[in-house]
C-alpha positions in Angstrom: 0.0 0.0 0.0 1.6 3.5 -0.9 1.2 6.0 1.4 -1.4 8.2 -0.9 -3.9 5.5 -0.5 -2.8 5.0 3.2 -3.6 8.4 4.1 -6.9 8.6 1.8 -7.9 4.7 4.2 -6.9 7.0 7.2 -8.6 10.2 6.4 -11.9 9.2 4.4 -13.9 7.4 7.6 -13.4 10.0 10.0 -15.6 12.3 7.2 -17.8 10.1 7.0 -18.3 9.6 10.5 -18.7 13.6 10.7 -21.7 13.7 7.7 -23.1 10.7 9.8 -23.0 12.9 13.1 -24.3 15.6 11.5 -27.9 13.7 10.6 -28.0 11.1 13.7 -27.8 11.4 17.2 -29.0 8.1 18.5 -25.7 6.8 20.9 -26.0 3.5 20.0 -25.2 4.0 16.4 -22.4 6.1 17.5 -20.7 3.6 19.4 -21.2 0.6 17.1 -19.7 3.2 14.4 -16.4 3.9 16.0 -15.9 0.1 16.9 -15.6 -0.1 13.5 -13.4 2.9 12.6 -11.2 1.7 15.5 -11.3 -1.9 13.9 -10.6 0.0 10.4 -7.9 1.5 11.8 -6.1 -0.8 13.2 -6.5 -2.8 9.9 -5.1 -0.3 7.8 -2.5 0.1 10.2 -1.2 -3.6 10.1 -1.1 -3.7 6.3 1.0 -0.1 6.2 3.5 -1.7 8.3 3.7 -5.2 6.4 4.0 -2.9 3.3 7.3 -0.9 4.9 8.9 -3.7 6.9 8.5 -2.6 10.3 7.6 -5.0 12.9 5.2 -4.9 15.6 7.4 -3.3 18.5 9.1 -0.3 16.0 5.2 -0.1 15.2 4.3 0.6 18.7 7.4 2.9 19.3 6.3 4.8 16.9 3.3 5.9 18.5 5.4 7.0 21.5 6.4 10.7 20.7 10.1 12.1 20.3 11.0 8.6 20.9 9.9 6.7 18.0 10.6 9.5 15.0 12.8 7.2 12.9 9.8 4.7 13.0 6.6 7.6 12.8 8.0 9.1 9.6 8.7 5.5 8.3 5.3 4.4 8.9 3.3 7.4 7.3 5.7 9.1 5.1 7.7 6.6 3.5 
């Protein structure tokens, strides 16, 4: 996966989350909705890294800020 159609898989739910909050309020459709952008997430996440090589530890470092930079910009903008 290149990282143009990583950030589009990373960007595009969170809109439509937003248009979907806009025209429902009903909290039970809310919370089922962001299980599944979390799930989405995480998904798209895995396959990123598979796609640059890191492995699951430089994955998690680089969510750990000043710490992990190497791995961060490796992960979304290599």
């Amino acid at each position: 996966m290149n990282r143009y159609a990583f950030w589009i898989l990373m960007i595009l739910p969170w809109f439509w989350l937003a248009l979907f909050l806009l025209q429902s309020r009903e909290m039970k459709n809310i919370a089922l909705i962001l299980l599944a952008l979390i799930l989405h997430l995480s998904i798209v996440i895995n396959i990123r890294r598979k796609t640059v090589g890191l492995s699951v530890s430089e994955t998690f470092k680089a969510f750990v800020p000043f710490w992990g930079w190497k791995e961060y910009k490796r992960l979304y903008f290599h």
